[in-house]
Structures are given as C-alpha cells and as structure tokens.
C-alpha positions as CSV (number, residue, x, y, z in Angstrom):
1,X,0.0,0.0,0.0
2,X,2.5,2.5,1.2
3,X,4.3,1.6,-2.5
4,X,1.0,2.3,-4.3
5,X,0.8,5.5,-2.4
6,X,4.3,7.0,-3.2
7,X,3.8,6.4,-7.3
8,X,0.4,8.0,-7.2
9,X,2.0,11.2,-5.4
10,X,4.9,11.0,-7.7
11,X,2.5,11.0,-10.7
12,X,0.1,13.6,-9.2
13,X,3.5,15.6,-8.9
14,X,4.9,15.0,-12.4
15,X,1.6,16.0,-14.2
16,X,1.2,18.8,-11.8
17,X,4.9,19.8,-13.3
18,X,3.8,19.8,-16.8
19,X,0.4,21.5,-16.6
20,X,2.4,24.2,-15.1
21,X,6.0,24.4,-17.0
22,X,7.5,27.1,-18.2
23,X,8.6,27.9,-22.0
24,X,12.3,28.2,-22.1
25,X,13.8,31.1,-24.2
26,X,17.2,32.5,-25.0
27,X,18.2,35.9,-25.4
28,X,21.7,36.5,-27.0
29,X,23.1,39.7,-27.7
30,X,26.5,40.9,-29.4
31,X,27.5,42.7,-25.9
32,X,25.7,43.7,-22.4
33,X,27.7,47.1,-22.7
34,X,25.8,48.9,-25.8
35,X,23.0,50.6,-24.8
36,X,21.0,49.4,-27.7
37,X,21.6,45.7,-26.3
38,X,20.7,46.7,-22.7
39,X,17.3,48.3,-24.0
40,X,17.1,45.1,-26.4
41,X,16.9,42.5,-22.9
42,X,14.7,45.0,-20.9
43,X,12.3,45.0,-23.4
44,X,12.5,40.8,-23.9
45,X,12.7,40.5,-19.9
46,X,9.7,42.7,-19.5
47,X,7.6,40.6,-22.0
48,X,8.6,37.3,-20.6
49,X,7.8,38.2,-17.6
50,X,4.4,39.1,-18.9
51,X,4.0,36.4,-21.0
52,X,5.1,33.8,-18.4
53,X,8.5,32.9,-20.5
54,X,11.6,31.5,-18.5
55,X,14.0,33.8,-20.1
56,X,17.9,33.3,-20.1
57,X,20.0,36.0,-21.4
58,X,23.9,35.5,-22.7
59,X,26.4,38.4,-24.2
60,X,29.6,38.6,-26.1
61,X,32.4,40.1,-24.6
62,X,32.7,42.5,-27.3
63,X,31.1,43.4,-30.9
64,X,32.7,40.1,-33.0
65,X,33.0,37.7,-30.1
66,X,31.7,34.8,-32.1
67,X,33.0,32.2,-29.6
68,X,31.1,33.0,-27.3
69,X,27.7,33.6,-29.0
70,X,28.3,29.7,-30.1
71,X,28.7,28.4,-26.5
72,X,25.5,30.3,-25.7
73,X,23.3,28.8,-28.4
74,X,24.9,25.3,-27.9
75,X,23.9,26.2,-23.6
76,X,20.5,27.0,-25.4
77,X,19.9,23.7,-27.3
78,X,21.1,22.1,-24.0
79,X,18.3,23.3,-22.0
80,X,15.7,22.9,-24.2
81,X,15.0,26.5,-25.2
82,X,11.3,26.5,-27.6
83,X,12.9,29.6,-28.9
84,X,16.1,32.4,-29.2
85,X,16.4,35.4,-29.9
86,X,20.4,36.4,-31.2
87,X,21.7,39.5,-32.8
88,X,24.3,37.7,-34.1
89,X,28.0,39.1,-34.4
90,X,28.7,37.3,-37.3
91,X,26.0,37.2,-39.9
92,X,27.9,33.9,-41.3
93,X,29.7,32.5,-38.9
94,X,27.2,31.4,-36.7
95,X,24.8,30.0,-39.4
96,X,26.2,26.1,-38.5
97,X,25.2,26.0,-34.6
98,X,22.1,28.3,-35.5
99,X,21.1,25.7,-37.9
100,X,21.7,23.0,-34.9
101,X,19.0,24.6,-32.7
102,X,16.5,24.9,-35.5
103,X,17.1,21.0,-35.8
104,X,17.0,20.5,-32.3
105,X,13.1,22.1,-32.3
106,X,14.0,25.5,-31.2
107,X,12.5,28.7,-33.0
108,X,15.3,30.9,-33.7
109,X,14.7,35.2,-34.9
110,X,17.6,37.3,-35.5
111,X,17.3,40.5,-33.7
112,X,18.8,43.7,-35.7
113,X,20.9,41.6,-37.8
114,X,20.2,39.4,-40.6
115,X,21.9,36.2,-41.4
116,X,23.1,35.8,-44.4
117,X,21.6,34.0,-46.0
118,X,18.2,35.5,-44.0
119,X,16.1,31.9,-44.2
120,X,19.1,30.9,-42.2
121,X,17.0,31.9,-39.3
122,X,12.9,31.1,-38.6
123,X,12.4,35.1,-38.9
124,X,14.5,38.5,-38.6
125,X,12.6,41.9,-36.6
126,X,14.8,45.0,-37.5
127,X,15.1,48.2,-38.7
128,X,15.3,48.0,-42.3
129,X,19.1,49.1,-42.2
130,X,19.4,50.3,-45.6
131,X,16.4,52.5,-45.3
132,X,17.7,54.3,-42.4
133,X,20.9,54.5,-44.2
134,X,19.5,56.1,-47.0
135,X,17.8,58.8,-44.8
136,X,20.9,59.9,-43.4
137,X,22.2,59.8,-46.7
138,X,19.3,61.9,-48.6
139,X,19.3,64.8,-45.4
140,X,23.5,64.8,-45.7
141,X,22.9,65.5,-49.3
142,X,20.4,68.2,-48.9
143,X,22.0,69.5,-46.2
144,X,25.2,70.6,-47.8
145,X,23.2,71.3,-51.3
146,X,26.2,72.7,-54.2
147,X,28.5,71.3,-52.0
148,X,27.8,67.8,-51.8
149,X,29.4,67.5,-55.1
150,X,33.1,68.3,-53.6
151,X,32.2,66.3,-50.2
152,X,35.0,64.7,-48.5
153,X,33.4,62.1,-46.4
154,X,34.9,59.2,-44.0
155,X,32.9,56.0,-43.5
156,X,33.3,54.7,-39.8
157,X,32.2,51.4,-40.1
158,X,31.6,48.3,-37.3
159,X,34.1,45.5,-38.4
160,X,36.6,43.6,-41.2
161,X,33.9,41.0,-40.9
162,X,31.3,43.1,-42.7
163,X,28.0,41.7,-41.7
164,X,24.7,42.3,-42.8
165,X,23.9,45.2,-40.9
166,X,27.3,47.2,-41.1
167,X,27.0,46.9,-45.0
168,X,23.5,48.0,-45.2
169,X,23.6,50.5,-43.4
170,X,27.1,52.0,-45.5
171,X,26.0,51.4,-48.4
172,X,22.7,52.6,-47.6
173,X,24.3,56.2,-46.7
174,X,26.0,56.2,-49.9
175,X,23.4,55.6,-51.9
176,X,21.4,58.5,-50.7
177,X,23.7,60.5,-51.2
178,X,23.7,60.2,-54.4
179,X,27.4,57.6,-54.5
180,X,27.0,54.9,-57.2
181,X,27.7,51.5,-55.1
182,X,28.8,48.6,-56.4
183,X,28.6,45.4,-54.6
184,X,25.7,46.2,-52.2
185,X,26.8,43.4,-49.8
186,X,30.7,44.9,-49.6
187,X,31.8,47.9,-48.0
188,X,34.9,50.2,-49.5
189,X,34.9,49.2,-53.2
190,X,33.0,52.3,-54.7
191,X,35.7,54.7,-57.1
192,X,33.7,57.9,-56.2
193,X,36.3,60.2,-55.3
194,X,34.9,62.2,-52.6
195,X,35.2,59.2,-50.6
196,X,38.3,59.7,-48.6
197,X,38.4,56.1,-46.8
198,X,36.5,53.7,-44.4
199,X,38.2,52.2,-41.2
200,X,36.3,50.3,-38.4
201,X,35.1,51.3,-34.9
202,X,33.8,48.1,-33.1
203,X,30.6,50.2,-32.5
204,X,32.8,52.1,-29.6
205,X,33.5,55.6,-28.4
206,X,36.9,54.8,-28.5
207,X,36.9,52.8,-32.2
208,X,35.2,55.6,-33.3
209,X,37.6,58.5,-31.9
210,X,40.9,56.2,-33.3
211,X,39.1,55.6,-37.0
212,X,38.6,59.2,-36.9
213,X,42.0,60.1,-36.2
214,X,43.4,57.6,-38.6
215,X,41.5,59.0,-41.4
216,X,42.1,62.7,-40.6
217,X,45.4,61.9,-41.3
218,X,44.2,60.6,-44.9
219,X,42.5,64.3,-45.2
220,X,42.7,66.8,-42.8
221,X,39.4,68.5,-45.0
222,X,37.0,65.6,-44.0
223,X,33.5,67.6,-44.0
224,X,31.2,64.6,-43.6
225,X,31.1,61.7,-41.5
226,X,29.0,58.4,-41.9
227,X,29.0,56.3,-38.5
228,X,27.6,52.5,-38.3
229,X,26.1,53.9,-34.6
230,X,25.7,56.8,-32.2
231,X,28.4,55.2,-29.6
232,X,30.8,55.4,-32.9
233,X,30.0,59.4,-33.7
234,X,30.6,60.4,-29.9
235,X,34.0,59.2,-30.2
236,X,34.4,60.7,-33.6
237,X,33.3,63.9,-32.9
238,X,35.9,63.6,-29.6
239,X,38.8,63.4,-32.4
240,X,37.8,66.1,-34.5
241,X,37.3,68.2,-31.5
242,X,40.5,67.5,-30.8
243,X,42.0,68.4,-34.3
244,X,40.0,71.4,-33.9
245,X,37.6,70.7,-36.9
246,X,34.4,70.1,-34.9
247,X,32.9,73.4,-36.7
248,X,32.1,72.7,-40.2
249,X,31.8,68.9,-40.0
250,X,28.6,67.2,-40.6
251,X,27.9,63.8,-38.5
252,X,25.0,61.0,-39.6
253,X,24.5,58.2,-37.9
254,X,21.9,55.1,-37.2
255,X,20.7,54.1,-33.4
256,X,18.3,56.6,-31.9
257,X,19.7,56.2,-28.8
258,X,18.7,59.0,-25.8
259,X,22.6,60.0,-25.5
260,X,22.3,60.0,-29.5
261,X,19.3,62.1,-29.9
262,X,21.1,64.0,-26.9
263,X,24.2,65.1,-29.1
264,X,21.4,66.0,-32.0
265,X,19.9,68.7,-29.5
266,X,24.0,69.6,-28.7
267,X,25.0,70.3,-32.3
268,X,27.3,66.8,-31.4
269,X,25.4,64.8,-34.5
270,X,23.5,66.5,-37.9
271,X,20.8,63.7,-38.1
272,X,20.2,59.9,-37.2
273,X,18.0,57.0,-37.9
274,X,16.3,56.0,-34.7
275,X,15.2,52.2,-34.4
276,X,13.8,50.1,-32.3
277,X,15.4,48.1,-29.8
278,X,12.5,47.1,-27.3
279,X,10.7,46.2,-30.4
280,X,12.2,43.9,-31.8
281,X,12.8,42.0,-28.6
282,X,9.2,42.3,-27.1
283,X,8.1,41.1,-30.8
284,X,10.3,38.4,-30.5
285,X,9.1,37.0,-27.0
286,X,5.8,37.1,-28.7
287,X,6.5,34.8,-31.6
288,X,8.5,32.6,-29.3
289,X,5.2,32.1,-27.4
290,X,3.0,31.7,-30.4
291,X,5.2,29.3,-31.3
292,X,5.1,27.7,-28.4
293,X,1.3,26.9,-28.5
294,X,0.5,27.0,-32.2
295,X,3.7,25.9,-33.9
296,X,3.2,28.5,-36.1
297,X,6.6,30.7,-37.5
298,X,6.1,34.6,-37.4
299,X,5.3,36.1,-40.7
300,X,7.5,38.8,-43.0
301,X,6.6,42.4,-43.6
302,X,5.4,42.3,-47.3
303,X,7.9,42.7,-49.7
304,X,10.8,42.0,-47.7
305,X,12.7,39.1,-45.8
306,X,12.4,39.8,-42.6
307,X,9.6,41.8,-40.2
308,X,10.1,45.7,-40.0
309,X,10.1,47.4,-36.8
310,X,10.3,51.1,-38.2
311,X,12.7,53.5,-38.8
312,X,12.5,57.8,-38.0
313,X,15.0,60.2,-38.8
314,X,15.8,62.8,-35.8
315,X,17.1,65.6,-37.2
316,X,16.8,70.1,-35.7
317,X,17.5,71.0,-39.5
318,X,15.0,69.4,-41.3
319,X,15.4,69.8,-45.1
320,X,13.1,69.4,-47.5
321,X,11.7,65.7,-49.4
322,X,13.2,63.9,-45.8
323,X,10.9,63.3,-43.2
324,X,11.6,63.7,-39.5
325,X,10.9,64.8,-36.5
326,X,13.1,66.9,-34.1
327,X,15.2,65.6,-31.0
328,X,12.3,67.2,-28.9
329,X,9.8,64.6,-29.9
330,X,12.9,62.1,-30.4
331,X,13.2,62.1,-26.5
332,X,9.9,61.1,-25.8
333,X,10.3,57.5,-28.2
334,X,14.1,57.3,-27.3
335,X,16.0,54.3,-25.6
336,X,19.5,54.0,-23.4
C-alpha cells in the first residue's frame, strides 16, 4: 500500500509539473555594454515576464566575439529553449550552430541583424538598415546642397567582418547621397572620389575616436562623417574636436539612442536614424510564445525578408523631401 501511495503522489507531482511548466527562451546579444543591447533585454525581460517565459540571457564580450555567441546557443539547445532570440555578431559564422537549434526544435529570430543567407534563421525583426541609411544619406545631401558634389566624407564602419547590418547600413548612406555602389553586400569598393576612406570602430566611443583620427590623417578636409552607430559618432566627434575641426563637420549616424538624440539637441550629431530596440525584442518574445502553442513561425513584412520594426529620422535641421521629427519629440520615443 505504502508503495502504491508513493507512485500516485509522484504522478500527481509529475503532471502537476507539466500543466504548469515554463517555455524556455534564450536571449543573445552581441554585448551587455551597448546601450541598444541593454534596452534590447529589458524590453525581452519585461515581456517574458508578462508572458510567463523562462528567459535566459547571454552576451559577447565585445562586438565580434563569435566564440562566445556559439557556447551560448549550444547552452540554449542544451536546456531545451522552444525559442532564441540572437543579434548575431557574425552574420555567417554562426549560421552552423544556429542551424543546430532549429534541428534540435528551437524557433530561432535574428534581432537587428540578418543572417546571411536570411532563411538561415525562422524570422528576422529589424530596422530595415538600408532604409535608415539612406535617410541619413538623402538629409547629408540636402544639407550641404552645391556642396555635396566636392564632399569629402569618411565612412566609420563596425568591423573587417562586414556583416549584414554594417554593409547596409554604409551602403545605404552612400546611396542616398547620391554615391554609385557597387557590390551592395561589400563595403569600400565604390571609385567615387569624394570618398576619402573607411576604417572600423567596433561600435565604440573609443573605435570611433581612433578611425577618426586615422583618417584625418588621410584628409585633414573631412566635412562629412557616416557612422555605423551613435556610440561610434561620440568618439568621432571627440577626435575632430580634438584636431580642432568640430565646426564645419557634418555627423550621420543610425541608433536613436537618448545619448544619441542627446548630441542631436548639442550640435554633437547633424541627423540619425532611430530604431527600435524594445521592439524587436518584445516582438520576439511574442512569436516565441506563439510558437510555443501553435507551432506557427512569425510572418514577413510584405515585400521583404524579414519583419520591419520602423525606422524615424531625428534631425533640428530638417530639409526638405526627408521626413523627421526633431530631437524634442525624439526624446519622448528614445532608448538608453
């Protein structure tokens, strides 16, 4: 009797276990440091938390730490996570154990940055990085109008790996501008001659203040500056503050960012493309818990491989043809 009694409580206790487990998830982002990434797992904390998702979270230890974004999705597959959510540091590299978890039953969505190829992953949410290179682009052209066509501009770009998001958005910039491109998935092969150079930031203050240096020496006359992110055109501006060329320089750059939309108000930056963040991780959550219940795979904005979570550009000059709104009303949808 007392054995009959023990296997019905441990039975009662095992199906009282599964009516009430949890759905694990994963979060992975390229850094904790970045305050786009620390907005990115607020916003997918606060909707697990909502949505009654067990929610792990795992960082590189810098912008290219591909190592360790591996060990965290193989961590993932290990604990059974139903989905994860990764804005992957290497667009290519991690395409292999990314393909694992999708095997192993897991719903994986790129956050911000595509794989390449983009099916490599169940879905993408993002800005549509070209777009909000292009604004920055189309406001730098009108901006400097008759003088555009004797710009001297310096591209300040993430990495050598050239991933999908630091080639959109560069080539993005150049192309509204008004700069014939040529491969759009490689950076620093266009002939225009206004182009002075591109070097590579990391996505840092400090990448950005030593790219800027490096290419001042190239041309002291740099009057434009393209940035991959905000963190990057702080530490750029540093450098030609320092060179005593802040006056006269135009700054673009993609994030959106508070600080960012910040330096717009301070003269620091001309314009910027504001995303998303919390977006695209809250949206996330959500498939993963569709998913979950349903089985069913989030869906693509129409017209494009992967789902759009919006672009604006925040600009105090507008010009005209370029929508935006100022850094006033940029402050009240800001992040970071």
């Amino acid at each position: 009797m007392k054995t009959l009694m023990t296997t019905s409580a441990l039975a009662m206790t095992v199906m009282a276990g599964a009516a009430h487990a949890e759905t694990n998830a994963c979060l992975i982002t390229k850094t904790d440091t970045n305050p786009f990434f620390v907005k990115m797992k607020e916003g997918a904390s606060e909707a697990a938390e909502a949505n009654g998702i067990n929610l792990s979270t795992f960082a590189g230890k810098y912008d290219g730490d591909v190592e360790t974004q591996v060990a965290a999705v193989e961590t993932c597959i290990a604990s059974g996570a139903k989905g994860i959510l990764i804005t992957p540091t290497d667009s290519r590299a991690l395409v292999p154990v990314i393909t694992q978890a999708r095997e192993a039953g897991a719903l994986v969505i790129a956050l911000d940055t595509q794989f390449e190829p983009a099916d490599a992953a169940d879905a993408t949410f993002a800005t549509d990085n070209f777009k909000a290179g292009v604004l920055i682009g189309e406001w730098a052209k009108a901006k400097m109008g008759d003088a555009a066509a004797d710009a001297k501009i310096a591209l300040l770009d993430l990495n050598a790996s050239e991933i999908s998001v630091d080639y959109q958005r560069d080539n993005g910039f150049l192309h509204g501008f008004g700069i014939d491109i040529k491969d759009p998935t490689d950076i620093g092969d266009e002939d225009d001659p206004r182009i002075v150079g591109n070097d590579v930031t990391d996505g840092s203050p400090d990448g950005g203040r030593t790219a800027m240096e490096n290419l001042l020496q190239v041309d002291p006359d740099i009057n434009l500056v393209y940035t991959i992110n905000e963190p990057a055109a702080a530490g750029a501006y540093e450098a030609l503050k320092s060179f005593g060329k802040e006056e006269g320089v135009l700054i673009v750059s993609v994030d959106g960012g508070c600080p960012g939309v910040r330096d717009i108000a301070g003269g620091v930056i001309g314009a910027t493309s504001m995303q998303f963040p919390l977006l695209m991780a809250s949206k996330g959550i959500e498939a993963i818990k569709n998913f979950a219940e349903t089985g069913e795979k989030p869906q693509n904005s129409e017209g494009l491989d992967f789902y759009n979570t919006g672009v604006e550009l925040i600009t105090d000059t507008p010009v005209e043809g370029v929508p935006s709104i100022t850094s006033a009303e940029g402050l009240e949808k800001c992040w970071g």
